[in-house]
C-alpha positions in Angstrom: -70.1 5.4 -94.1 -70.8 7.0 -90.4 -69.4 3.6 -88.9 -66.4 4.4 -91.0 -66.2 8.0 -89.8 -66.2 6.8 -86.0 -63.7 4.0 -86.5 -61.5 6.8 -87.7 -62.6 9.3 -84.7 -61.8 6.8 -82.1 -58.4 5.9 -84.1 -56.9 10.1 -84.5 -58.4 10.2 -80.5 -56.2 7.4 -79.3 -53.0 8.6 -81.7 -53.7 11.9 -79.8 -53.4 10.4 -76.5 -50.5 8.3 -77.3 -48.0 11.2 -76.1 -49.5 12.4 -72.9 -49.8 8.3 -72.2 -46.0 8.1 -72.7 -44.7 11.1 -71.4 -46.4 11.1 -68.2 -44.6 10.6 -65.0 -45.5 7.8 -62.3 -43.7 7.7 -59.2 -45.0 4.0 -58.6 -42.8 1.3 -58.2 -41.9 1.3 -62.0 -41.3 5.2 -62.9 -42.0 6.3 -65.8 -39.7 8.6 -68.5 -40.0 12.1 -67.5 -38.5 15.6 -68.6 -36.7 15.9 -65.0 -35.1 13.1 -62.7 -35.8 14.6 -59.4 -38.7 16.2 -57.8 -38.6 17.4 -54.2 -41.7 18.1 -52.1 -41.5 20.8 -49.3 -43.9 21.1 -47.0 -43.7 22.4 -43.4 -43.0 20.1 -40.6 -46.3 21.3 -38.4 -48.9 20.4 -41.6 -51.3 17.5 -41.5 -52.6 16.1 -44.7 -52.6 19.6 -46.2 -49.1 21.5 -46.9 -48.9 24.2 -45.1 -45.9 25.7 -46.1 -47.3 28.3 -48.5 -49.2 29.8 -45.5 -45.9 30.5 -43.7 -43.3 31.0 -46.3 -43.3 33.1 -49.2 -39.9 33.5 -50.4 -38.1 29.8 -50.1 -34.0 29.9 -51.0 -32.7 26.7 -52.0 -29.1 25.7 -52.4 -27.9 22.5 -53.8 -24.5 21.0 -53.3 -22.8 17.5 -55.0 -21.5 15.2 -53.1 -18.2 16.8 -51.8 -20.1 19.7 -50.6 -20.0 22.3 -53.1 -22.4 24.4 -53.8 -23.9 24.1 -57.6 -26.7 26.2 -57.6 -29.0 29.4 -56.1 -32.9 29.6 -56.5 -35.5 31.5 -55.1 -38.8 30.3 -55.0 -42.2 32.2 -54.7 -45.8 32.2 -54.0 -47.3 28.6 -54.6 -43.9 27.5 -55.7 -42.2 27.0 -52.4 -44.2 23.6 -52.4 -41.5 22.0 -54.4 -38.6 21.9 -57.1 -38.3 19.8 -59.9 -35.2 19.2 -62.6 -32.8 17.4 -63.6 -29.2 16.5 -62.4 -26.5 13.9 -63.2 -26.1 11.1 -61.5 -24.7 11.6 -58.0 -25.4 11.7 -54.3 -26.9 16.0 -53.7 -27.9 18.0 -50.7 -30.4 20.3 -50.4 -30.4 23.0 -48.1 -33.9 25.1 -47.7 -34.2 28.8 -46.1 -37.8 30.2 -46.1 -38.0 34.1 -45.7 -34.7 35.1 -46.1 -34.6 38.4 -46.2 -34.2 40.5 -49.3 -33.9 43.9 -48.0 -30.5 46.0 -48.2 -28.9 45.5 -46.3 -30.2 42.0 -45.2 -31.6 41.5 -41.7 -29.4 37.7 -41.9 -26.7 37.3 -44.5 -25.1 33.9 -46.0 -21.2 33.8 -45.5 -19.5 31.4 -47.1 -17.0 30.8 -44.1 -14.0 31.0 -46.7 -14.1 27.8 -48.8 -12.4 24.3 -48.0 -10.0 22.8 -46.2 -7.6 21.7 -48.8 -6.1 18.6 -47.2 -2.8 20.0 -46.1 -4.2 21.9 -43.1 -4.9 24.9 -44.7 -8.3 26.7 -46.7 -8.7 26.8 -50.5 -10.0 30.7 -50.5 -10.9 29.7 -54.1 -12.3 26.6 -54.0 -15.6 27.9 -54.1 -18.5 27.9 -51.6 -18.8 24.3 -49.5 -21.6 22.8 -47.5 -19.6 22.3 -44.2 -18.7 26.3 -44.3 -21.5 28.0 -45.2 -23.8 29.9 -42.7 -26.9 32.1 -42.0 -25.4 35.2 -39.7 -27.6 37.1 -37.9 -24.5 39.6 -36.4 -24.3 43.1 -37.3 -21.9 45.6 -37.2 -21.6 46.9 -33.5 -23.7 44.4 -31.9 -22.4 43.5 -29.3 -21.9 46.0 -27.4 -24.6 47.3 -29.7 -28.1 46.1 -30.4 -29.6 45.0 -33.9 -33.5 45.0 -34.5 -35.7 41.7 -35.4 -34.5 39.3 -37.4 -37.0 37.0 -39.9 -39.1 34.2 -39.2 -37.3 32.2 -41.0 -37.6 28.3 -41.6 -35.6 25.5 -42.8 -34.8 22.1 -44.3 -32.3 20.0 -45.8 -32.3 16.6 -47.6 -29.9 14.1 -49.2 -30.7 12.4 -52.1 -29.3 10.0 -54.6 -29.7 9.9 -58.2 -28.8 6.2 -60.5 -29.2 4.8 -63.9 -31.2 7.8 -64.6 -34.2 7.5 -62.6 -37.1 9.6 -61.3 -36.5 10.1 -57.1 -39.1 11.5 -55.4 -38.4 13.0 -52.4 -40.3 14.9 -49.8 -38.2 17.3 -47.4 -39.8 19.0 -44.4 -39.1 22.5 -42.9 -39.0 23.4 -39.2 -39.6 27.0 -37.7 -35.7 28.5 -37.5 -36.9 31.7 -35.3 -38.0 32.3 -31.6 -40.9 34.4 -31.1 -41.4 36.5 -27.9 -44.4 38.6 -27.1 -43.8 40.5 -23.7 -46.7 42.7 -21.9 -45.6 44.2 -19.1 -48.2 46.0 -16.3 -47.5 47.4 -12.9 -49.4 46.4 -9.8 -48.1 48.9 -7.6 -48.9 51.1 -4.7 -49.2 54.1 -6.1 -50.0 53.6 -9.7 -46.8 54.0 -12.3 -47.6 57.2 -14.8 -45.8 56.2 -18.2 -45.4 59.0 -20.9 -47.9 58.2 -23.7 -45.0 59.6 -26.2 -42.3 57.8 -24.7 -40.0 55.6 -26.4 -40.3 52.3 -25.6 -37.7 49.1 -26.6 -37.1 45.9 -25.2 -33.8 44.2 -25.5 -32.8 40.9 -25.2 -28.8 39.8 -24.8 -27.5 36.6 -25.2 -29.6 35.3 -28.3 -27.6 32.9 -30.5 -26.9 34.4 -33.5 -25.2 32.0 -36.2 -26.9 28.8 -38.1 -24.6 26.3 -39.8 -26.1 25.3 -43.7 -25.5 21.5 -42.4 -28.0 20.4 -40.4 -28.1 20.0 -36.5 -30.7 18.0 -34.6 -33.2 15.4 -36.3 -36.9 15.2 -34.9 -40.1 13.5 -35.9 -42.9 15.7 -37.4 -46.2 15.3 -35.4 -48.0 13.4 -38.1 -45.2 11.0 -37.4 -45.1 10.6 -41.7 -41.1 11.5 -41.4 -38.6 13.9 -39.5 -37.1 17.3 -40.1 -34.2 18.7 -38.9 -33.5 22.1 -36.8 -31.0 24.4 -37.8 -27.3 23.9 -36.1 -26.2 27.0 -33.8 -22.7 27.8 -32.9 -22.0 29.7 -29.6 -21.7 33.1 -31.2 -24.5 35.4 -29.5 -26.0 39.2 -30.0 -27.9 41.4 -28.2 -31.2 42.1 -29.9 -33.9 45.4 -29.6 -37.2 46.1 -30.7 -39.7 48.7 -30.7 -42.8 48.3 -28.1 -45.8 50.4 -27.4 -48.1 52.2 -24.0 -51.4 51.0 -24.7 -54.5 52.1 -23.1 -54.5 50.0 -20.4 -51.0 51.4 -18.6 -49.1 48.6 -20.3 -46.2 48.0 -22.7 -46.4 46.0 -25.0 -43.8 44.4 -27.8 -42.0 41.3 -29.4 -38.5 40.0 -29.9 -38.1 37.9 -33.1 -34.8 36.2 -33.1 -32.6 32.7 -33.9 -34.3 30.0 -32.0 -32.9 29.7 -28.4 -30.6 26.5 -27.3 -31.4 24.5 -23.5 -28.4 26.7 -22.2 -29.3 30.2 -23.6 -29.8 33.1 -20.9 -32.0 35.3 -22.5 -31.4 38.3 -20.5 -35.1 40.7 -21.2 -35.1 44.6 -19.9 -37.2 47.2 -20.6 -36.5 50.6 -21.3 -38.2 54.0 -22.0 -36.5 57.1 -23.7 -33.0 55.9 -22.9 -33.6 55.0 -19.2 -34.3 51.3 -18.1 -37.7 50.6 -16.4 -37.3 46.8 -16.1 -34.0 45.6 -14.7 -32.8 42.7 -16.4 -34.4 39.1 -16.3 -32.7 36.3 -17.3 -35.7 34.3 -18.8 -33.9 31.3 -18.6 -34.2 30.7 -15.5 -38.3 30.4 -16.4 -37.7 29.0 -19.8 -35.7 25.6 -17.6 -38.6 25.2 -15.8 -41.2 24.5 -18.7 -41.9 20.7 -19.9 -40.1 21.3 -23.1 -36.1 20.8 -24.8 -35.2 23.8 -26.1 -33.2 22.0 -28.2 -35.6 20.1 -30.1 -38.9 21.4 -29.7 -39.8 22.3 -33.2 -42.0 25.8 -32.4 -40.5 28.4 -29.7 -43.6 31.6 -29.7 -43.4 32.3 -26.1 -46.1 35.3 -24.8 -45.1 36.3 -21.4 -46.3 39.0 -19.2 -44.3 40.6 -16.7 -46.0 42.2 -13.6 -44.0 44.7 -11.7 -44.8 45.2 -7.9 -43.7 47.1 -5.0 -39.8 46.8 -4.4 -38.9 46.0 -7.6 -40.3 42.5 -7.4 -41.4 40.8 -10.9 -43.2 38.0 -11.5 -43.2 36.2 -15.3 -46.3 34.4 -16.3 -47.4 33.0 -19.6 -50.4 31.4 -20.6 -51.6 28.5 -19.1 -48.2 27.7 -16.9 -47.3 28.8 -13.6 -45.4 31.6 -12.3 -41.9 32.3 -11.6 -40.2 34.7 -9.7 -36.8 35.8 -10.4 -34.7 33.9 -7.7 -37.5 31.6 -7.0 -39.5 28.7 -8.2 -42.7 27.7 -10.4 -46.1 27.3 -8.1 
């Protein structure tokens, strides 16, 4: 009787198995059925054998268009989410296009245009053809600026992927995301004759012109990711440009300290950096550029631009710009 009992135990155990067995997914050479036909993987382009996406992004936008461009479909992803999407689609060639802290304040510090729909093969724009891949764009302009100024814009990321899905089968995909923001932390001290008295209420900003200011949705340059596993792509920027300002603080030590968070720059952008104080400048302006050239880097494909400079102020009106670890430049001159 008990060897009868455990036949019949080991029997209702397997016939409880049976479904999980069946309805699991492989994404081995032979895929198994699944309840979705695509999964994509996101991770950030900087992460080793550990994602590190979440740590970065916490509010991931994805958009997904067929294969004449057109935008299908809208999600926001949070929290651990942003690792990856899963569903299911027809048949069909997609694209994915990824934006990782867009912001979702009112009103927006960047804003999606659609760019007026697609051309409609007689020379002319289909206003109601809906929104398309090739016209879509991230805008970081705001009313007034230029001439005006417009405060700190996200640090945003981003990512985009083609896939193909055929006969119904599971494609797994894995889709990397690049940093889509520059990063500059100025301090600025005085070495000077007589020592500089700043007011301890002033108002301090630093503004910085000349800041490209527009990202297309389809992708720019391609570069490998440093694990070398695959390669992500940097956002494309058009020549459209705004001047940018930002709040920055007197600290203890006499200096003034603050950062400029913007669209990455391009190898040709002159970012022109002033300082000023209750309305009236205190730092003429520096065209950074001319430092930025000099560094071992492409500033159109290296994949991280935080920059911490510090500008030293000295009798005449000379500046020097220093940042960690390189050499210094002076405004008309050369490094060393």
């Amino acid at each position: 009787m008990q060897r009868v009992f455990h036949r019949i135990h080991r029997f209702l155990l397997l016939w409880g198995l049976l479904p999980l067995l069946f309805g699991a997914c492989s994404f081995g050479d032979e895929p198994s059925p699944c309840p979705y036909d695509v999964r994509l993987e996101y991770w950030y382009a900087g992460s080793g054998v550990e994602n590190m996406l979440p740590r970065y992004v916490s509010r991931l936008t994805q958009f997904i268009f067929d294969a004449d461009g057109k935008l299908l479909s809208t999600s926001v992803l949070t929290g651990d989410g942003v690792s990856g999407w899963k569903g299911t689609l027809p048949d069909g060639t997609y694209t994915v296009v990824l934006w990782g802290n867009l912001s979702d304040a009112d009103p927006p510090l960047e804003k999606v245009e659609s760019g007026g729909g697609k051309a409609d093969g007689t020379g002319g724009v289909d206003d109601n053809a809906g929104d398309f891949l090739e016209a879509m764009v991230l805008s970081a302009v705001t009313e007034g600026a230029p001439p005006g100024y417009r405060g700190n814009t996200s640090r945003l990321y981003y990512g985009t992927g083609t896939f193909t899905l055929k006969d119904g089968m599971t494609e797994r995909r894995r889709i990397y995301l690049c940093q889509a923001y520059a990063s500059l932390s100025v301090t600025v001290r005085w070495q000077t004759t007589e020592r500089v008295r700043l007011p301890a209420d002033g108002v301090y900003r630093m503004r910085l012109k000349g800041i490209p200011s527009v990202y297309g949705f389809s992708g720019g340059q391609e570069v490998t990711v440093p694990s070398g596993d695959g390669s992500c792509t940097l956002p494309r920027m058009d020549r459209t440009v705004t001047y940018h300002e930002a709040r920055a603080s007197l600290n203890y030590e006499n200096e003034v300290v603050g950062e400029l968070v913007t669209f990455r720059y391009a190898a040709n952008t002159h970012e022109l950096w002033s300082l000023w104080c209750n309305g009236e400048q205190l730092v003429r302006d520096l065209d950074l550029h001319l430092f930025f050239r000099k560094l071992p880097m492409d500033m159109d494909t290296n994949m991280e631009q935080d920059f911490d400079l510090e500008v030293t102020v000295y009798d005449d009106n000379r500046v020097v710009v220093t940042q960690a670890s390189a050499a210094d430049w002076e405004e008309g001159g050369g490094i060393g």
